[in-house]
N, C-alpha and C positions, 0 to 999 in steps of 0.2 A: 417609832412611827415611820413610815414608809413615806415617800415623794408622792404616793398616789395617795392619800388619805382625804377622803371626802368629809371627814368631820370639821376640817380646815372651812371649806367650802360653803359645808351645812351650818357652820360657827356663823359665817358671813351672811350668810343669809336671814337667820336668825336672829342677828342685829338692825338689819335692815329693818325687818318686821317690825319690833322694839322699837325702832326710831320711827316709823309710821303711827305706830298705834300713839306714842307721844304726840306727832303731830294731831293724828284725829281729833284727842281729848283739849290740846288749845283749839283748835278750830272751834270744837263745838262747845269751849268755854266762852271761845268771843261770843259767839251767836248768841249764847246766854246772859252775857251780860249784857249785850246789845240789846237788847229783846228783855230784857226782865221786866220790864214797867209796861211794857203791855201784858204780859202773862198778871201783872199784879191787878189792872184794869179788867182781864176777862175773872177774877177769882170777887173783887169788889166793886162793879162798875159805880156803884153811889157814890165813892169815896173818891176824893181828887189827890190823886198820885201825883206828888212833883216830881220832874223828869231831871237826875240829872245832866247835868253837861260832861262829866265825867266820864259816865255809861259807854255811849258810842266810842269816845277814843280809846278808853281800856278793849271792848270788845273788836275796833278793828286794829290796834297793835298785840291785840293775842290771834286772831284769823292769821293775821300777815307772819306773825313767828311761828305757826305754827307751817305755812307753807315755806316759810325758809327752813324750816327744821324738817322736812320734810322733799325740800328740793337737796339741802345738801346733804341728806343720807346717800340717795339716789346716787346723788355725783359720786359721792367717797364709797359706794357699794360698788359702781359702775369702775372707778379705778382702780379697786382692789380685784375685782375679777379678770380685768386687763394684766394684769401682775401673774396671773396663774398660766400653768403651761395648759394645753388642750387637754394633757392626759391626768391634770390634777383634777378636771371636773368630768363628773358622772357622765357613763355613757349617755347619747341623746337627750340630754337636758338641758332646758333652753334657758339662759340666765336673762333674756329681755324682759320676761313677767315683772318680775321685781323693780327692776329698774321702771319699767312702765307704769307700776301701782305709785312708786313715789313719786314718777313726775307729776302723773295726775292728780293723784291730793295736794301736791305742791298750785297746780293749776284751781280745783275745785278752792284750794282755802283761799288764794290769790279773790281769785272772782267773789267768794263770800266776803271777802274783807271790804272789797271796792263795792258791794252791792250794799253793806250797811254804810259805808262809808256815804253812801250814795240816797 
């Protein structure tokens, strides 16, 4: 393999992705577990659902792991792209998307955690 091999590059990127899509599915594990005693309330409203106390804190320490899991891909994406020379990545292509997608789902699960927490 050559010094200019974009599969290096495309490898990195494609982990990033991977570490996103794991954040997404805890994020949107908290909100489920946050959330499931009403979801059980709109399927049996007759029936009296005890809530536990357990619920909320499971679903906002999976929101919040899932924005750390999700902030530090970003970082370690962000650091390894800084490590490449200019000629190792693709003509005209812009590596702040990426970096951009995981801060912001780092931000969106952040605010989800603290809005159930809330």
């Amino acid at each position: 393999m050559s010094d200019n091999d974009p599969r290096v590059f495309f490898a990195a990127e494609r982990t990033l992705l991977a570490w996103i899509r794991t954040a997404l599915g805890l994020i949107g594990l908290g909100f489920v577990v946050a959330k499931f005693g009403l979801f059980l309330r709109i399927l049996q409203p007759q029936v009296l659902h005890p809530s536990h106390p357990w619920t909320g804190i499971v679903g906002v320490a999976l929101a919040l792991s899932g924005a750390t899991v999700s902030a530090l891909a970003a970082w370690q994406h962000r650091r390894f792209i800084q490590t490449l020379d200019p000629h190792e990545l693709p003509p005209r292509y812009r590596t702040t998307p990426g970096w951009g997608l995981g801060a912001g789902v780092a931000v969106a699960g952040l605010a989800l955690g603290l809005i159930i927490a809330l």
